[in-house]
Residue, then its C-alpha position, 0 to 999 in steps of 0.5 A: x483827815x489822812x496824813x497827807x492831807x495834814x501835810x499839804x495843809x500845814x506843810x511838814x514842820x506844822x505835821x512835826x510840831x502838831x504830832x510831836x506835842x501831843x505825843x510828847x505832853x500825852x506821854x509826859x503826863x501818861x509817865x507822870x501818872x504811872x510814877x505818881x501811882x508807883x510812889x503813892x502805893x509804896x507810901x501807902x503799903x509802907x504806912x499800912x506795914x507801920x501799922x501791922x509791925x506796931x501791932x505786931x510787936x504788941x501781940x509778941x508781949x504775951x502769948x498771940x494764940x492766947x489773944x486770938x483764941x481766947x481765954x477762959x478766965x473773966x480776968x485774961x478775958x478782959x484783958x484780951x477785950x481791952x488790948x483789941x480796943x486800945x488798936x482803934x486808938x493808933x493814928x488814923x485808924x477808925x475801924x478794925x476787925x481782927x479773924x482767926x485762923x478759922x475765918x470767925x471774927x472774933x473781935x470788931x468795932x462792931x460787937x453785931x458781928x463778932x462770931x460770923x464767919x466770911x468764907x468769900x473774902x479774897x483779900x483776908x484768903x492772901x492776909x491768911x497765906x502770910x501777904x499784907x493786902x491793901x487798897x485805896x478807898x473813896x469814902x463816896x464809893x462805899x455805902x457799907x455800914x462801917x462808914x458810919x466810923x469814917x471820921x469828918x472829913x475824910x474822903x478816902x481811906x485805906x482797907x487792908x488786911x494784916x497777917x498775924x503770926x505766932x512767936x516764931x513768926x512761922x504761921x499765920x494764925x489770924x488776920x487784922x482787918x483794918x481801916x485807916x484815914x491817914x489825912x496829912x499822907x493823903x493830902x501829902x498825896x495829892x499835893x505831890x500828883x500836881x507836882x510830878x504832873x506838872x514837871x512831867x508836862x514842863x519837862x515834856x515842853x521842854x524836850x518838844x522846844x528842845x527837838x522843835x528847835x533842832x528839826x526847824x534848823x534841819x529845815x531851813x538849813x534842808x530848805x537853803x540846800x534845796x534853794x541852792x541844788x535848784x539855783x545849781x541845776x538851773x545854773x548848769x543847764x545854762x552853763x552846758x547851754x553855753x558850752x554847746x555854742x561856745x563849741x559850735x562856735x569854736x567848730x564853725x570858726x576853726x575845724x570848718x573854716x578849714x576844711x571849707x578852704x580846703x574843698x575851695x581849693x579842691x574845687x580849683x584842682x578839679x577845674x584845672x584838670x582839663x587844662x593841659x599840665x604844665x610845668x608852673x601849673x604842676x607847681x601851683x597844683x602841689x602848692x595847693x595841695x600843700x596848702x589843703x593838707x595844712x588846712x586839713x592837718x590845723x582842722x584834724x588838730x582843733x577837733x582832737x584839741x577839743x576832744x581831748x577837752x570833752x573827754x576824760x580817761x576812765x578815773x574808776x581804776x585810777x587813783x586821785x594822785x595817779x589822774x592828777x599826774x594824767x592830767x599834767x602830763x597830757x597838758x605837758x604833752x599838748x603844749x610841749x611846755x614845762x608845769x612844776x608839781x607839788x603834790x603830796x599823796x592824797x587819801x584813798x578814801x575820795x569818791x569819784x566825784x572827787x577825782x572828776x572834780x579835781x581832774x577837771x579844775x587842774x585841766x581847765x588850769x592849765x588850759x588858761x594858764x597855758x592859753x591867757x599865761x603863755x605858758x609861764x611858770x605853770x605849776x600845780x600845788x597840792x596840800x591837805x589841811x584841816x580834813x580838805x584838799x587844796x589845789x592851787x594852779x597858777x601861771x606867770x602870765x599877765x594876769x586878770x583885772x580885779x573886775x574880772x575876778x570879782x566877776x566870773x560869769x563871762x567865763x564859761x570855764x571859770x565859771x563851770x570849774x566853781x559850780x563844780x567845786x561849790x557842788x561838792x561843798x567845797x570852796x573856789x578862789x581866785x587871786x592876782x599873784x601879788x608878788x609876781x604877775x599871774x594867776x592863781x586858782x584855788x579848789x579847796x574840797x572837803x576830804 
């Protein structure tokens, strides 16, 4: 089954949570074998090394070399018997072979086989270059005759080979080939594989609850933002919807309305013209024309009212306190009235978005102030607070009804101003001024 297919099935914090548990449980098991064996094979190589120290130092006592090459007198010959055997009598071991320099036994557990001689032996070749070797056996997976020594019991065991040196611990001059079943280290052994076995898994379950928990917030916080971004879209379309009619409407009611009077009165000048031109009619043909040129001057003033309303300066080369002085004056200018700045300088680091943003929420601003407010102590108020920027315009006018401020919907300004600030993450206020009448509205937009 592709992955895609996986995906559209179980969806992608299913694809997640399935991948990443059999990842995380196979590498937390596949970690705790490694380990396991990294720790049981130093436990073994340090319990053979016991064994090849011990032997060691018993060797030290008297001449090696008179050990391992023997001796000519019945008496020194016995003695060097009887040494070999008391080695089988260390723990746990149940069979030895002990070679010379020369790769001939020379003493076994075995007496069938003492004076052969084993060229093809790769482990006794490194026991020989001064490298204790050893390997774990199963005690089912051998068939050798030495297993006839393997004591009750014990299914596994481990061969090595020992290095013998001389007094001056500078050359190897035999090898030890020594079997041992070490049965509380082995049970010890395989107690502990469960145990780095099963932390290695609950501490992997652990890890796979830990991120399970952290992706799934992501997603139902991803989930909430994608439910929100299409409530916004479909909001926005609604709300340009809106503004279209609410600018035809505006154009059809003013601009139209007066360039409509004027081609009446148009009309009335083109059908007086073939009447003879009279003293009184001069006059009513300049009060006419008068009354064109104001219908004319009013249409000519609402269209560029509405496109100093459509449009906005180029911010790009502008910076976030040089727009926010733009937008002021271009309303004082507009107006003729008078708004109160109090306006601290704001970080070079806002996006444009940012600026549209703010340059947007203070023109809409004061256009209500100006329009609903009469104008009345319009002020623009500027602060930074906790990494966010909040801007506050408020006017002196009569102020809103609590209805109308718990519901903004009618308000296509109102309402287009708070998408915008919500879009950029940021917060959209309105308050009645308590103390004095008015308004105010508040942007707050993280820096």
């Amino acid at each position: 089954m592709k992955l895609h297919n996986i995906i559209s099935k179980i969806g992608l914090l299913g694809t997640f949570a399935l991948f990443s548990f059999v990842s995380i449980v196979s590498i937390s098991v596949i970690s705790g074998v490694i380990f396991f064996n990294f720790i049981q094979n130093n436990l073994l190589q340090r319990e053979l090394e016991i064994s090849s120290e011990f032997i060691q130092s018993v060797f030290l006592f008297k001449d090696p070399e008179a050990y391992i090459k023997g001796s000519t007198t019945p008496r020194e010959k016995q003695d060097i018997q009887d040494f070999f055997r008391h080695i089988t009598d260390i723990p746990d071991v149940f069979k030895v072979i002990i070679y010379n320099n020369k790769n001939k036994i020379i003493w076994a557990n075995n007496p069938e086989i003492v004076g052969r001689i084993y060229t093809q032996n790769d482990e006794l070749g490194q026991a020989y270059q001064g490298k204790p070797v050893f390997s774990i056996v199963n005690a089912k997976d051998r068939l050798e005759n030495h297993n006839r020594y393997l004591p009750k019991g014990v299914v596994q065991f481990i061969e090595g080979y020992l290095p013998i040196w001389d007094k001056e611990h500078a050359q190897v001059i035999g090898a030890i080939e020594l079997y041992k079943a070490p049965r509380a280290l082995f049970e010890t052994i395989n107690k502990g594989r469960m145990l780095v076995i099963a932390v290695s898994i609950l501490a992997g379950l652990f890890l796979f609850g830990l991120l399970y928990w952290i992706v799934h917030t992501a997603h139902k916080l991803i989930e909430s933002q994608k439910r929100r971004i299409k409530l916004a879209s479909s909001r926005a379309v609604e709300l340009n919807e809106r503004n279209l009619r609410r600018i035809g409407s505006e154009l059809h009611d003013g601009p139209a309305q007066s360039l409509g009077f004027a081609l009446l009165k148009l009309d009335s000048i083109i059908e007086d013209e073939s009447d003879s031109d009279t003293s009184s009619k001069l006059n009513k043909k300049e009060m006419t024309v008068d009354k064109i040129r104001m219908a004319l001057q009013d249409a000519l003033q609402e269209i560029r009212s509405l496109s100093a309303g459509l449009v906005i300066p180029d911010l790009n080369d502008l910076c976030t306190d040089s727009a926010i002085q733009k937008v002021i004056d271009r309303h004082e200018k507009r107006t003729s009235s008078k708004v109160q700045r109090h306006l601290v300088e704001l970080p070079p680091t806002l996006g444009i978005s940012s600026k549209i943003c703010i340059y947007r929420f203070i023109q809409e601003g004061l256009n209500n102030a100006f329009r609903h407010g009469q104008g009345i102590e319009q002020s623009v108020n500027i602060k930074i607070h906790n990494l966010h920027v909040i801007i506050k315009v408020r006017d002196g006018g009569p102020g809103m009804k609590d209805t109308d401020i718990d519901n903004d919907t009618e308000h296509l300004g109102l309402q287009g101003l708070r998408e915008r600030v919500e879009s950029l993450g940021g917060a959209f206020r309105i308050l009645n001024n308590k103390i004095s009448s008015g308004v105010t509205l508040i942007a707050i937009l993280p820096i």
